[in-house]
NUKENU-416325 format. One record per residue: residue number from 1; residue in three letters; z, y, x of N, C-alpha, C, CB in turn. Coordinates in pm, 1 decimal, always signed. Each point is the difference from the previous one (the first is absolute). Glycine has a CB too. Layout:
seq_type_nw_nv_nu_caw_cav_cau_cw_cv_cu_cbw_cbv_cbu
NUM_ALA_Z_Y_X_Z_Y_X_Z_Y_X_Z_Y_X
...
// end
This chain:
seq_type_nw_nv_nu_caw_cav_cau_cw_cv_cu_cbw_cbv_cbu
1_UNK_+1819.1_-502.2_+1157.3_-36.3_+128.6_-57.8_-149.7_+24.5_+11.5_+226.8_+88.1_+56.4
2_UNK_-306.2_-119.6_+48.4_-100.7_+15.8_+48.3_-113.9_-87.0_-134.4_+130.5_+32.0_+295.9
3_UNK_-81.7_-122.5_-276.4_-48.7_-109.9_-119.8_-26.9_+86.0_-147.8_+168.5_-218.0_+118.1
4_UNK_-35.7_+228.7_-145.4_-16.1_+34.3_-164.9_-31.3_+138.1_-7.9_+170.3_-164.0_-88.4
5_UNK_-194.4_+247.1_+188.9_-46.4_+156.0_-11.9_-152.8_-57.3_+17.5_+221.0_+192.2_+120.7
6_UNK_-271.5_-239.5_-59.6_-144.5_-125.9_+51.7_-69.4_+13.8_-112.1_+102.8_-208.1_+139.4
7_UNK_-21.2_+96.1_-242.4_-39.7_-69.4_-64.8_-47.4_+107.7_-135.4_+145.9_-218.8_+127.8
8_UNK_-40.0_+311.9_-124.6_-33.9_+98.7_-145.1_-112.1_+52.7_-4.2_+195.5_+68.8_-21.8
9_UNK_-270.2_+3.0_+116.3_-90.3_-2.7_-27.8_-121.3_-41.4_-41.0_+129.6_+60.2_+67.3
10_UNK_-111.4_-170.7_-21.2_-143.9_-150.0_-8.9_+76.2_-26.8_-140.3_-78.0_-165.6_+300.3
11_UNK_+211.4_+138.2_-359.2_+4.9_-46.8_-103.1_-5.3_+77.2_-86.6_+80.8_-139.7_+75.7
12_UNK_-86.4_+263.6_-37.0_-65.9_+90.0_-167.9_-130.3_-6.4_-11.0_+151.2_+184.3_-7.6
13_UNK_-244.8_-175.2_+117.9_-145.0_-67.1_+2.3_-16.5_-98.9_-125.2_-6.5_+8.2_+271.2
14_UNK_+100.4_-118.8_-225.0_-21.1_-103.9_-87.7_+40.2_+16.4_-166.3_+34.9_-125.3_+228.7
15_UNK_+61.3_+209.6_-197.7_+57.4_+32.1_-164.4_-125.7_+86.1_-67.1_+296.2_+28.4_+62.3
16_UNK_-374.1_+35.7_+16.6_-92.7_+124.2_-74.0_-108.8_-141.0_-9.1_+47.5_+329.7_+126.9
17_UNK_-65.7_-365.2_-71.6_-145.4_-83.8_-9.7_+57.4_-110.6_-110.6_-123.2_+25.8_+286.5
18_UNK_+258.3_-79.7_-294.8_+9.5_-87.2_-73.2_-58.4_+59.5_-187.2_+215.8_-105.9_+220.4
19_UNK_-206.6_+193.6_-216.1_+0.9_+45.7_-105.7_-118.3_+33.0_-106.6_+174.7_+48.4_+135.8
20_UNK_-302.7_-110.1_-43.0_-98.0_-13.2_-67.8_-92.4_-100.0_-34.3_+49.9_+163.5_+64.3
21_UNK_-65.9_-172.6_-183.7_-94.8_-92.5_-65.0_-107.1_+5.6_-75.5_+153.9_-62.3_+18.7
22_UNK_-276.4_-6.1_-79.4_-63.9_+72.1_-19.4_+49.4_-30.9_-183.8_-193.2_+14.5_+262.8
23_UNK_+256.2_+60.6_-302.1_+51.9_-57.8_-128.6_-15.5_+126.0_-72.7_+172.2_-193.2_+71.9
24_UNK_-194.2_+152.1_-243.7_-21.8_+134.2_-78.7_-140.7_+61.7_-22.2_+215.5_+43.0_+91.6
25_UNK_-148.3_+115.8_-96.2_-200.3_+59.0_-32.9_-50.7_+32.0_+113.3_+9.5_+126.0_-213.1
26_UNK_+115.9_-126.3_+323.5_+0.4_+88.3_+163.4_-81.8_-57.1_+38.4_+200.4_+60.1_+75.5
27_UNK_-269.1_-229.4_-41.4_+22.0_-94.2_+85.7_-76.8_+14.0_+123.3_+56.1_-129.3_-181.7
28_UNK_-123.1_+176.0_+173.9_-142.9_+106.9_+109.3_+72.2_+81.1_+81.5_-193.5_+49.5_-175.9
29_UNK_+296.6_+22.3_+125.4_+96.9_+106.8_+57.2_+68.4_-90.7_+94.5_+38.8_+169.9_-207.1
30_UNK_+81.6_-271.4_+149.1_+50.9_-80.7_+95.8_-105.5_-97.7_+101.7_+198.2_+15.7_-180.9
31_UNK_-263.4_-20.9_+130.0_-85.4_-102.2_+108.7_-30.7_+146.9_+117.0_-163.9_-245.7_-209.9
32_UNK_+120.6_+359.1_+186.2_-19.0_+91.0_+120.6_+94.7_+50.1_+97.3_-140.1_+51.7_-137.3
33_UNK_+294.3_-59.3_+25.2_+78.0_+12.2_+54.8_+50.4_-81.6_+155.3_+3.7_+78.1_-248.7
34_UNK_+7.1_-226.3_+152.2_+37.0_-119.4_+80.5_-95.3_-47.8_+172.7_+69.9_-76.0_-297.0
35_UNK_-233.4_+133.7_+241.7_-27.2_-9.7_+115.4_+1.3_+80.2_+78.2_-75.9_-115.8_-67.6
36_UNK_+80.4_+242.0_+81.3_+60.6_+106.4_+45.0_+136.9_-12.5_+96.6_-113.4_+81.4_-212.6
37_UNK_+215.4_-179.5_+125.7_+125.4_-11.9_+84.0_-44.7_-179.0_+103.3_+220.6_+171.7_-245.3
38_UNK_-299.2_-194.2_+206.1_-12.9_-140.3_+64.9_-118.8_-11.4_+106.8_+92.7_-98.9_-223.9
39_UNK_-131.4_+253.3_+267.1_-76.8_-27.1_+117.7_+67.7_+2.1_+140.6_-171.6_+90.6_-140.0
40_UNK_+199.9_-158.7_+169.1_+100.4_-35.5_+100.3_-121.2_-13.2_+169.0_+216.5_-169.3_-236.2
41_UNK_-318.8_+204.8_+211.6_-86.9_-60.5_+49.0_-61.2_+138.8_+119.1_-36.8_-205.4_-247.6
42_UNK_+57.7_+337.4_+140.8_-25.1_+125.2_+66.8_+132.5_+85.1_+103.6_-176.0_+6.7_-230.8
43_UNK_+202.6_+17.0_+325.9_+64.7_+63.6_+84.7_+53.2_+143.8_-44.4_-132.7_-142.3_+151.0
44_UNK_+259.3_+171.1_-179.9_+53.3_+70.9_-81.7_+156.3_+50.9_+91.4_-148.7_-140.9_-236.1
45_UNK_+168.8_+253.8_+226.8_+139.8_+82.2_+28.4_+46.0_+23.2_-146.0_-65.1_+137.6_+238.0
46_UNK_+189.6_-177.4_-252.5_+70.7_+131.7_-116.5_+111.4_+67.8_-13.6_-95.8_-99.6_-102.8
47_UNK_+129.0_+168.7_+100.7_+136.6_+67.6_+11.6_+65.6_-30.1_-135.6_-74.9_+197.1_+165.6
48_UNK_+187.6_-265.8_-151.7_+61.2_+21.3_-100.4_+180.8_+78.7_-44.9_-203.3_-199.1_+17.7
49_UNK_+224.0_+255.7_-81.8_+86.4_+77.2_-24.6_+61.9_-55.7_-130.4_-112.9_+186.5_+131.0
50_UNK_+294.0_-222.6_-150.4_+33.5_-53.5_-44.5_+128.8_+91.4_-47.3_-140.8_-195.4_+105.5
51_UNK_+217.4_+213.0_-255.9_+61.8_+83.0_-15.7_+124.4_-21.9_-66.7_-191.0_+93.5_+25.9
52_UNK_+218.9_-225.9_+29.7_+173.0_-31.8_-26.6_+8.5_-159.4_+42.2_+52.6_+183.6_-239.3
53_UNK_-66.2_-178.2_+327.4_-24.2_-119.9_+125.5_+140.9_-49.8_+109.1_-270.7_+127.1_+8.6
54_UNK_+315.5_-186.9_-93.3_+154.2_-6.0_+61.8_+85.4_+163.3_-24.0_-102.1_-202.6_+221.8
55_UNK_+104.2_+217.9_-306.5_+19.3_+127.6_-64.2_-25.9_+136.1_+63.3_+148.7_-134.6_-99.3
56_UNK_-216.2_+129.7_+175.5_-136.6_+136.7_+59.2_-114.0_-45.0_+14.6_+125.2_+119.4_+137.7
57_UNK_-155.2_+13.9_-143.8_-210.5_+18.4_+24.0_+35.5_-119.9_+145.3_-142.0_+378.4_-66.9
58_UNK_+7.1_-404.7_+53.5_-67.1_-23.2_+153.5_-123.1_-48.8_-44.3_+201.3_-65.4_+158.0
59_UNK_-258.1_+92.2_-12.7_-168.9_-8.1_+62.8_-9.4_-146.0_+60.0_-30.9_+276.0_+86.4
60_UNK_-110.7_-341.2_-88.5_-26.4_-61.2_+67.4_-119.0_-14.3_+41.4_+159.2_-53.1_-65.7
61_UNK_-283.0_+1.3_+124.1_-148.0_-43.0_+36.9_+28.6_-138.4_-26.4_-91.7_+172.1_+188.1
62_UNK_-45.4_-157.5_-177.2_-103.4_-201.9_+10.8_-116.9_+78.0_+43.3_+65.4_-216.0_-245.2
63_UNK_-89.1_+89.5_+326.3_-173.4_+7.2_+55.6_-4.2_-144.9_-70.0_-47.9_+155.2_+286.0
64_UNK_-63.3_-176.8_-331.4_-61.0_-110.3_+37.2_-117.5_-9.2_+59.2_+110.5_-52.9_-142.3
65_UNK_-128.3_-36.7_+206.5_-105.9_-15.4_+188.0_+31.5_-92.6_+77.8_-14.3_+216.4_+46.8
66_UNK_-148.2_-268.5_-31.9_+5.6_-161.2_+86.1_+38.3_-93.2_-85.2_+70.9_+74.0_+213.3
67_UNK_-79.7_-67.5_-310.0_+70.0_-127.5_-87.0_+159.9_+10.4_-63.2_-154.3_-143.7_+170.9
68_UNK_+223.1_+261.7_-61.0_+152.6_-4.3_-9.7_+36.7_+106.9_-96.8_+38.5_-83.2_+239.5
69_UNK_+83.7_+66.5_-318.5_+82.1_+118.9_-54.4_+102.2_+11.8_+124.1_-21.1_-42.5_-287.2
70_UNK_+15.7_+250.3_+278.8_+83.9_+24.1_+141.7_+73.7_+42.7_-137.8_-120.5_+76.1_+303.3
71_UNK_+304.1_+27.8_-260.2_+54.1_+48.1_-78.3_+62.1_+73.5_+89.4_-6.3_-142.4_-176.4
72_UNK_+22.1_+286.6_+158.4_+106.2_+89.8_+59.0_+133.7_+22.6_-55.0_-182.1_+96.3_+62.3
73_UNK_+281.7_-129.8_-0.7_+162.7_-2.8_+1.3_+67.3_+63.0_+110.5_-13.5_-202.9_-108.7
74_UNK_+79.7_+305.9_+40.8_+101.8_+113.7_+76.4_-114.2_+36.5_+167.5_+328.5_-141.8_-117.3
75_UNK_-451.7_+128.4_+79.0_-61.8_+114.6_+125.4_-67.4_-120.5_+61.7_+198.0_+223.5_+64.7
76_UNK_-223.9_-399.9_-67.1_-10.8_-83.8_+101.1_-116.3_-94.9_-152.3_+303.3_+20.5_+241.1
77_UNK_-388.9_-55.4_-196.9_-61.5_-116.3_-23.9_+9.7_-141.8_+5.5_-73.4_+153.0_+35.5
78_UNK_+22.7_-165.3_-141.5_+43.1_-204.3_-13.4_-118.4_-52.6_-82.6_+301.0_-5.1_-34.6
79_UNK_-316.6_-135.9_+103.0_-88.5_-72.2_-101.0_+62.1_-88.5_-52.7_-175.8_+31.6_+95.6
80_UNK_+123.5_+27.2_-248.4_+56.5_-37.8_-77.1_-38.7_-180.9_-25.1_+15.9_+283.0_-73.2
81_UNK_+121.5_-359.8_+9.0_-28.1_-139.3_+9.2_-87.2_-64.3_-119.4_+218.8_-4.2_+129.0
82_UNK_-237.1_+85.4_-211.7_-100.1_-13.8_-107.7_-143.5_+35.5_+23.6_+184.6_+41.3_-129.7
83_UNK_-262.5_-211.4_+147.1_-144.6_+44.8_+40.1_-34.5_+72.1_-106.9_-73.8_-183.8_+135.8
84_UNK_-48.1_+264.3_-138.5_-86.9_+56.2_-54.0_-70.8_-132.7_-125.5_-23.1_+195.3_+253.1
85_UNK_+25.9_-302.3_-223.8_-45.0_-120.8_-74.6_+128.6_-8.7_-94.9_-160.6_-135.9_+196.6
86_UNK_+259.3_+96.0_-177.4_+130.4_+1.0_-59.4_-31.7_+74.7_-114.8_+148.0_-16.3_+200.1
87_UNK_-157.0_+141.2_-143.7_+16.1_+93.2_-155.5_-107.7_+27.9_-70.6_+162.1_+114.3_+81.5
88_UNK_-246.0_-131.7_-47.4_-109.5_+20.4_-106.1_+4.9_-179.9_-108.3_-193.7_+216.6_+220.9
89_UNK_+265.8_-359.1_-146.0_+25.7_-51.8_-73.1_+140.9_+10.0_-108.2_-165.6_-88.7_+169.1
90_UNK_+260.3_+146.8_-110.9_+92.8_+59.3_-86.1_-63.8_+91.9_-121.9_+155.0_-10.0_+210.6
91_UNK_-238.9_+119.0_-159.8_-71.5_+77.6_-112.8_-59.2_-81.1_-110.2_-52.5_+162.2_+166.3
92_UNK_-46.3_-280.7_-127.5_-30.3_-131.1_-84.9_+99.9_-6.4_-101.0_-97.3_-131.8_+184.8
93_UNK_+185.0_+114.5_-142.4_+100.6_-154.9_-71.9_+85.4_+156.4_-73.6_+57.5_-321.7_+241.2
94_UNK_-14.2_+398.3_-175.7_+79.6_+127.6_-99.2_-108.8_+46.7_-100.5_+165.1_+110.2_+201.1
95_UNK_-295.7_-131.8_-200.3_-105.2_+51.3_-82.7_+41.8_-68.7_-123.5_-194.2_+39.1_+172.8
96_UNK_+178.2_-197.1_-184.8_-46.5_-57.5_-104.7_+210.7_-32.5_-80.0_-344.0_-132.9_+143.3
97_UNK_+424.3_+175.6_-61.8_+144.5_-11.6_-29.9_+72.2_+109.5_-46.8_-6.8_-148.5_+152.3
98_UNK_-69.1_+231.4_-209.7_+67.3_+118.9_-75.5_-40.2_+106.6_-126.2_+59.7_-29.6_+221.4
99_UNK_+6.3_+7.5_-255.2_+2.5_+112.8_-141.1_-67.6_+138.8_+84.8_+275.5_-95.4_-164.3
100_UNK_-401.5_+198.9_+161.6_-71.0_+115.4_+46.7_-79.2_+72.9_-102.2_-7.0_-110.5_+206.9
101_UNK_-14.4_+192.5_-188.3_-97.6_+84.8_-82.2_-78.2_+144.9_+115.4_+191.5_-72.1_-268.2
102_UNK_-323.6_+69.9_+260.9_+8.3_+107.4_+40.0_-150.7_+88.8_-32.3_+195.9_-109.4_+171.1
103_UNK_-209.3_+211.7_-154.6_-96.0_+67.0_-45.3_-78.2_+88.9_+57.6_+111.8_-46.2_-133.6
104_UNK_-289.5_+108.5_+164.9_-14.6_+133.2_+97.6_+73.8_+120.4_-138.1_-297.6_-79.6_+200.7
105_UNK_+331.1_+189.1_-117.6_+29.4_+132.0_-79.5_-40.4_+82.4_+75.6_+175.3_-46.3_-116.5
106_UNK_-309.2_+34.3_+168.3_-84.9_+138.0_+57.8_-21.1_-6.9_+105.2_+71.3_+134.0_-108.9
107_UNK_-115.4_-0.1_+166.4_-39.7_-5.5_+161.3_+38.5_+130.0_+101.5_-207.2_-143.8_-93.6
108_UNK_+264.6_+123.3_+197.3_+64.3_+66.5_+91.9_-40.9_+18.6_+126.9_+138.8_-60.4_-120.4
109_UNK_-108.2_+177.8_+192.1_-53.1_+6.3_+132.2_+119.8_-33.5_+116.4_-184.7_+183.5_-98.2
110_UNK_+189.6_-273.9_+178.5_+112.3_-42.1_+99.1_-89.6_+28.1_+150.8_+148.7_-217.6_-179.6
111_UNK_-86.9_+278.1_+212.1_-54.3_+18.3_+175.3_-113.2_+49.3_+41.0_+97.6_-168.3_+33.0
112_UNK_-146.7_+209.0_-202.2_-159.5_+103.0_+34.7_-101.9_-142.4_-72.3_+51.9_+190.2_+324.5
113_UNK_+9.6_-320.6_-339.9_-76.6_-71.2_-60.7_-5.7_-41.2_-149.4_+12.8_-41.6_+211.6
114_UNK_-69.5_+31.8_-290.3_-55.3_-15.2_-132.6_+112.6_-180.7_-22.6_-342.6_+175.5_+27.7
115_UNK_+407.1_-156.4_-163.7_+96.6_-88.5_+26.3_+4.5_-61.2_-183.9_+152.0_+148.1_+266.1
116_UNK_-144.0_-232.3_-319.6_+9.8_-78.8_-115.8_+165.0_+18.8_+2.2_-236.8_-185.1_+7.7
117_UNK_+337.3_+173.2_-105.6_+79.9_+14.1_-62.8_+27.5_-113.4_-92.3_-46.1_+215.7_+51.4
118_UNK_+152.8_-297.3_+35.2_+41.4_-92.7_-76.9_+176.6_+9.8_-41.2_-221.9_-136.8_+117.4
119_UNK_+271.2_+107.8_-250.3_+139.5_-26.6_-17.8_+14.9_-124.9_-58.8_+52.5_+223.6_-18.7
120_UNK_+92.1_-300.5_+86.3_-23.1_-171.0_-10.3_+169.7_+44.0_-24.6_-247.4_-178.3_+195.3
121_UNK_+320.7_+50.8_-258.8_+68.8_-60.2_-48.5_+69.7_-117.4_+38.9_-115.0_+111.3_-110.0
122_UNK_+230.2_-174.7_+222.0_+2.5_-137.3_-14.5_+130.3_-24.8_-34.5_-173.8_-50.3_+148.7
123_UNK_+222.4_-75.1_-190.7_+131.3_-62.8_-76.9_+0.8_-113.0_+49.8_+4.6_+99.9_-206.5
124_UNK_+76.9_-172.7_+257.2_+33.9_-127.2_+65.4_+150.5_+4.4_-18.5_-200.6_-18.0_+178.2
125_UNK_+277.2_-91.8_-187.1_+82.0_-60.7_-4.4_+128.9_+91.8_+39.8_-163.9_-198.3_+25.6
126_UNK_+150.0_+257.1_+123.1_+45.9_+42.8_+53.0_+5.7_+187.0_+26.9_-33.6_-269.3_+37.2
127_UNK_-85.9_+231.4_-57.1_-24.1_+204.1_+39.7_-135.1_+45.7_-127.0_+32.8_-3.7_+372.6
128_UNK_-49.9_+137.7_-373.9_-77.1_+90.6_-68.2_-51.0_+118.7_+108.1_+139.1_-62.6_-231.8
129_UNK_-256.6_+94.4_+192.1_-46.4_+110.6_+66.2_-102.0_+64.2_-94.5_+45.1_-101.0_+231.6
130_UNK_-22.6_+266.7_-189.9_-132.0_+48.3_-111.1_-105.4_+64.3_+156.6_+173.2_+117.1_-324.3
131_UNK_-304.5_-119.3_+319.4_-54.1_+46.7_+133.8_-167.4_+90.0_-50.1_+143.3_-258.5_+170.4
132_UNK_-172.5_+288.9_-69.1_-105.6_+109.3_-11.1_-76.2_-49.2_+140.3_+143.6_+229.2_-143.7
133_UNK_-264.7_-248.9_+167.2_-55.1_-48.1_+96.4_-169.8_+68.0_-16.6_+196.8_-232.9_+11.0
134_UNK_-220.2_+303.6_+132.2_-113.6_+50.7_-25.9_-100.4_-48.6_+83.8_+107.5_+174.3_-82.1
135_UNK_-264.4_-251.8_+50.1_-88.7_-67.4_+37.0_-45.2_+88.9_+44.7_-17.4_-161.9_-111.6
136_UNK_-68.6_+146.5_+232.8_-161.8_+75.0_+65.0_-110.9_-11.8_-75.3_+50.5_-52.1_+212.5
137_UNK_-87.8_+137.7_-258.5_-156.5_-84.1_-110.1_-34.2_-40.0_+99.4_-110.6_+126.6_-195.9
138_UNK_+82.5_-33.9_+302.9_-153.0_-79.1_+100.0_+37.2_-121.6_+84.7_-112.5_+239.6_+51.9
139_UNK_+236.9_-239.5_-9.0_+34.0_-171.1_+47.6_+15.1_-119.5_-36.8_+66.0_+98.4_+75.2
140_UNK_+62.8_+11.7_-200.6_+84.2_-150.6_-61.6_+106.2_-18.2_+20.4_-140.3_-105.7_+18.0
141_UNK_+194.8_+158.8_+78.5_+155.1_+18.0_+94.3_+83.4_+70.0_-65.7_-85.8_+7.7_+209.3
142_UNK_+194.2_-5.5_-153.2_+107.2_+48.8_-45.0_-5.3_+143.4_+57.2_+123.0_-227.5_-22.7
143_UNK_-76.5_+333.1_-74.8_+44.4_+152.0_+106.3_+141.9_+25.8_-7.3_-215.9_+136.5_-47.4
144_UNK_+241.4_-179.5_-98.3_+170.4_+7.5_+51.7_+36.1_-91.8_-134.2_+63.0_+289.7_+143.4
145_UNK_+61.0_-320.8_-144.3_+123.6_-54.6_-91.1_+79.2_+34.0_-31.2_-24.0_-103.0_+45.9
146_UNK_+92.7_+114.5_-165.8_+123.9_+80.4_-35.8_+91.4_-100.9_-91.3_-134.4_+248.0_+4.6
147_UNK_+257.7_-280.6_-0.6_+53.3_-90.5_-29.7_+160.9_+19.4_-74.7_-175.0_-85.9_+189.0
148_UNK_+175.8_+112.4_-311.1_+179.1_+18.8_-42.4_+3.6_-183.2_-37.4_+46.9_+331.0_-158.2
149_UNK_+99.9_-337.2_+253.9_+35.8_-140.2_+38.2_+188.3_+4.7_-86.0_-200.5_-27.1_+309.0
150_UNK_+164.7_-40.6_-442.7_+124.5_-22.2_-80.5_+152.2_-50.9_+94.7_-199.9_-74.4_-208.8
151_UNK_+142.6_-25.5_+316.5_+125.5_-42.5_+95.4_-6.8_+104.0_+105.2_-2.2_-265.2_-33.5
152_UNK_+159.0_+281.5_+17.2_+37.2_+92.5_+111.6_-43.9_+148.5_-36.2_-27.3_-196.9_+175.0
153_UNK_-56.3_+208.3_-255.4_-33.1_+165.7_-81.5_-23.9_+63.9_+126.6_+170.6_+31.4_-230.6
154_UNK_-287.4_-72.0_+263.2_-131.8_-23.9_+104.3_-131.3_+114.0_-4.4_+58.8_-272.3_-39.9
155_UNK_-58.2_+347.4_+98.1_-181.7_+29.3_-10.3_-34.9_-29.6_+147.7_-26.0_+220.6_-196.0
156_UNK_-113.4_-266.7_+171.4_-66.1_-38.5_+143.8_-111.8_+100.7_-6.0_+51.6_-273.0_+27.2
157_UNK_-130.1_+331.2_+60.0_-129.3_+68.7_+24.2_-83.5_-24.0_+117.5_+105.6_+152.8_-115.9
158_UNK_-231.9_-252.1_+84.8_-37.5_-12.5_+142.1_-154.7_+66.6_+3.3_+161.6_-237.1_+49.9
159_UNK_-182.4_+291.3_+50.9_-164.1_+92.5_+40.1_-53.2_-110.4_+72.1_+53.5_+279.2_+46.0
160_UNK_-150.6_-328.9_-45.9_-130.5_-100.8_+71.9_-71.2_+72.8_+90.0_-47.6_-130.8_-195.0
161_UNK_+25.9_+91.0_+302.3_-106.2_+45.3_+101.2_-71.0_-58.4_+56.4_+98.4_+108.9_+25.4
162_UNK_-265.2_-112.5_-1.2_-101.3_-104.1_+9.3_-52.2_+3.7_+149.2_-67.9_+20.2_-258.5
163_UNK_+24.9_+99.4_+292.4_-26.6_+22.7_+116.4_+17.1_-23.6_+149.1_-5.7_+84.0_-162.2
164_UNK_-23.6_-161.7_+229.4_+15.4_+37.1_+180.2_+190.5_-98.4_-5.0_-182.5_+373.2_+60.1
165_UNK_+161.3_-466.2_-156.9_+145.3_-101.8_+11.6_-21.4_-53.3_+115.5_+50.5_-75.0_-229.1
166_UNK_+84.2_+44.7_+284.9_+32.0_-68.0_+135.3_+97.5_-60.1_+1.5_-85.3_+130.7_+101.9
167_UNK_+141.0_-203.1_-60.8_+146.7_-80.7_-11.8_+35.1_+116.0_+98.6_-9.1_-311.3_-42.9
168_UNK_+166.7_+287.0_-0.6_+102.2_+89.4_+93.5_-12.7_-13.8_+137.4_+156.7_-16.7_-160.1
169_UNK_-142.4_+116.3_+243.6_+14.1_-47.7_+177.8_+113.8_-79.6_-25.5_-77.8_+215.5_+165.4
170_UNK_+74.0_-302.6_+12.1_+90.3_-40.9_+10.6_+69.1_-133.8_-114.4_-19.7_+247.4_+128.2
171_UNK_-52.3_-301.0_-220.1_+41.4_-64.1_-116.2_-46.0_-113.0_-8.7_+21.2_+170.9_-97.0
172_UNK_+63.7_-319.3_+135.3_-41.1_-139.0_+45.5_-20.8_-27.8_-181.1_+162.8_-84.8_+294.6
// end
């Protein structure tokens, strides 16, 4: 259980990031997008909130810090078994393997910060998603994600946080 509640989160990561390319009139758009989801490199919290997840809401965190993805499950921390390298090469290989589209549609304020406005598109074999993802002008980072997920009739919502990251106490 621990596993596949784990894993959903890191694998919608991958489903939102898979979904961009730089293809079309966008291609500037997806390329800001894509690096945006592929800095794996900056130290990041996010809360994410999920809204038919084994058929109820539920919450979860990630830190990433020190190199590691942590993940919060039912109140307790875990590191997660997917390096931080892993998925940004998964993001690679889901980049150039899927049908995407995506576009900016304006600009928004998230957390008091000045934020780019992106909506993306992906189609694979298996799943569909329509998503909304809002950039930092002044970083580049992510401030949040918003995600309607066709399997399982899914929304995901995750908030980014940059500041004063630490890996979890207590967290091998």
């Amino acid at each position: 259980m621990i596993a596949k509640v784990a894993a959903f989160p890191i694998a919608a990561l991958f489903g939102i990031a898979a979904m961009f390319a730089a293809t079309g009139a966008h291609a500037d758009d997806c390329v800001t997008v894509m690096t945006a989801l592929a800095q794996m490199s900056v130290p990041y919290r996010a809360s994410v909130s999920f809204s038919n997840l084994n058929g109820k809401p539920a919450m979860t965190e990630t830190i990433f810090a020190g190199g590691k993805i942590y993940v919060q499950l039912n109140g307790a921390w875990h590191v997660s078994p997917i390096t931080a390298q892993k998925m940004v090469d998964r993001m690679k290989k889901n980049y150039t393997a899927s049908k995407h589209a995506c576009r900016r549609v304006g600009d928004e304020t998230v957390g008091g910060q000045a934020a780019s406005v992106y909506v993306a598109s992906f189609q694979s074999p298996r799943s569909h998603s329509d998503n909304r993802i809002w950039i930092s002008r002044s970083r580049g980072v992510l401030l949040k994600t918003w995600a309607r997920i066709d399997e399982g009739n899914q929304t995901m919502t995750s908030t980014y946080e940059y500041d004063n990251i630490q890996p979890p106490a207590g967290v091998k």
